[in-house]
C-alpha positions as CSV (number, residue, x, y, z in Angstrom):
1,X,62.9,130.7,87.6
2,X,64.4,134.2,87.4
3,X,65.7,136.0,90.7
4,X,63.2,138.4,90.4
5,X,60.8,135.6,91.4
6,X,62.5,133.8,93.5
7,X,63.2,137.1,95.8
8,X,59.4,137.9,95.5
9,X,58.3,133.6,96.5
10,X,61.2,134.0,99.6
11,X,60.0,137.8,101.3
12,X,56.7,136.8,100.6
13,X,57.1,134.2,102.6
14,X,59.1,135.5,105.3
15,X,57.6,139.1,105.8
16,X,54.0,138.4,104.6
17,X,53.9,141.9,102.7
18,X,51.2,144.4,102.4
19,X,53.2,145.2,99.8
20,X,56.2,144.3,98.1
21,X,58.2,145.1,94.7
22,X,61.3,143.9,93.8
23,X,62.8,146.1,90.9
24,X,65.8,144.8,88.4
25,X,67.9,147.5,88.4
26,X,70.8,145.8,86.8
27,X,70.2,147.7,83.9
28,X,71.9,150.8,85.6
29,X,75.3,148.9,86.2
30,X,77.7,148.0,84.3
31,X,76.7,144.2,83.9
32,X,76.0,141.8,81.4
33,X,72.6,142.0,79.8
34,X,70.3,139.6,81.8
35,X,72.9,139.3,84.9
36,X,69.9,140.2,87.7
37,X,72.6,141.4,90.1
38,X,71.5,145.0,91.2
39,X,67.9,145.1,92.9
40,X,66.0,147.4,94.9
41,X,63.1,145.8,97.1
42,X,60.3,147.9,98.6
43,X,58.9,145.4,101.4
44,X,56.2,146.7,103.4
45,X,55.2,144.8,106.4
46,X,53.6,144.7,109.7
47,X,56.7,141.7,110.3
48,X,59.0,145.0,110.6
49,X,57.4,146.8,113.7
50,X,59.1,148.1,116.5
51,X,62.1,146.8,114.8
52,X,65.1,149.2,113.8
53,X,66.2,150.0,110.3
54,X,69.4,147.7,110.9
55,X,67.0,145.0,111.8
56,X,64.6,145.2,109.4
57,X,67.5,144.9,106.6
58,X,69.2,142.2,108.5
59,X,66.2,140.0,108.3
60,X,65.6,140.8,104.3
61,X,69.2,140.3,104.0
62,X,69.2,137.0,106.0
63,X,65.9,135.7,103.8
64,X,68.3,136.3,101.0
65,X,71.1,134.9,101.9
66,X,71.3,132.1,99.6
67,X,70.6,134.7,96.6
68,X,73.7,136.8,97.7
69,X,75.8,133.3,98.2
70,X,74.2,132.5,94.0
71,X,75.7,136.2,92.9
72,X,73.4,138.8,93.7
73,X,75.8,141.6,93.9
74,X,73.7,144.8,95.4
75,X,70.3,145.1,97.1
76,X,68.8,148.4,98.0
77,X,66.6,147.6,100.7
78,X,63.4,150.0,101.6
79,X,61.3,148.4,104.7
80,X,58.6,150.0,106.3
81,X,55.3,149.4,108.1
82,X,52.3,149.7,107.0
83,X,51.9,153.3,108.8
84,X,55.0,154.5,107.7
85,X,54.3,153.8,103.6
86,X,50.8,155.6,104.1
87,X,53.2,158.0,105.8
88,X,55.6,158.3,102.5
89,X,52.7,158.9,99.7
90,X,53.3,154.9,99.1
91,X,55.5,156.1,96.5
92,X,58.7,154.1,95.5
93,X,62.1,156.1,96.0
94,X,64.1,156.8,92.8
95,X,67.4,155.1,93.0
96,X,70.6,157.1,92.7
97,X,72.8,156.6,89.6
98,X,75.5,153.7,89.8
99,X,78.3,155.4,91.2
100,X,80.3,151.8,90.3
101,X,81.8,153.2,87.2
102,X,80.9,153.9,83.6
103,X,78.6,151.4,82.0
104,X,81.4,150.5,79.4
105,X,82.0,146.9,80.0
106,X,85.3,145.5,80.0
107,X,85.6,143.9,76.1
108,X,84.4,147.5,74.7
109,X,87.0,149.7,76.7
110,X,89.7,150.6,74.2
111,X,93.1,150.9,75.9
112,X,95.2,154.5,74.9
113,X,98.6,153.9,73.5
């Protein structure tokens, strides 16, 4: 089963979404092909009212944990309520550009003499 799906099976389960996408953005990083170590989720949940921002990522960060502990690197995290996604358009945020580095992996960076 691919990380992708297992983040999906595990927020489902704990936040009971509205809405939810999780997004592979490993892609944009300098990774392997096929590493699934950068992802952005988009939860939308009545499960986050009258919680903070700090608590709502603590708890998808805590559902997570053993995903984090198997090497997912990076998570960009984007919970809201129901209210506030009607709020933004319900329109997913572009993510920025890895600031990590180039995308050259290690093996194809030549070395100046």
């Amino acid at each position: 089963m691919s990380r992708k799906t297992r983040i999906e099976e595990t927020l489902g389960a704990e936040l009971s979404p509205t809405h939810l996408q999780v997004i592979d953005e490993s892609d944009r990083h300098a990774v392997e092909p096929g590493a699934e170590s950068h992802f952005k989720v988009v939860a939308v949940s009545p499960a986050f009212a009258n919680l903070a921002l700090l608590a709502r990522h603590r708890r998808v960060n805590a559902a997570l944990a053993s995903e984090f502990a198997a090497g997912l690197h990076a998570l960009s995290i984007h919970a809201w309520t129901p209210e506030e996604w009607a709020q933004k358009g319900a329109t997913v945020p572009e993510s920025p550009p890895c600031r990590g580095g180039s995308k050259v992996l290690p093996q194809e960076t030549e070395i100046a003499r």
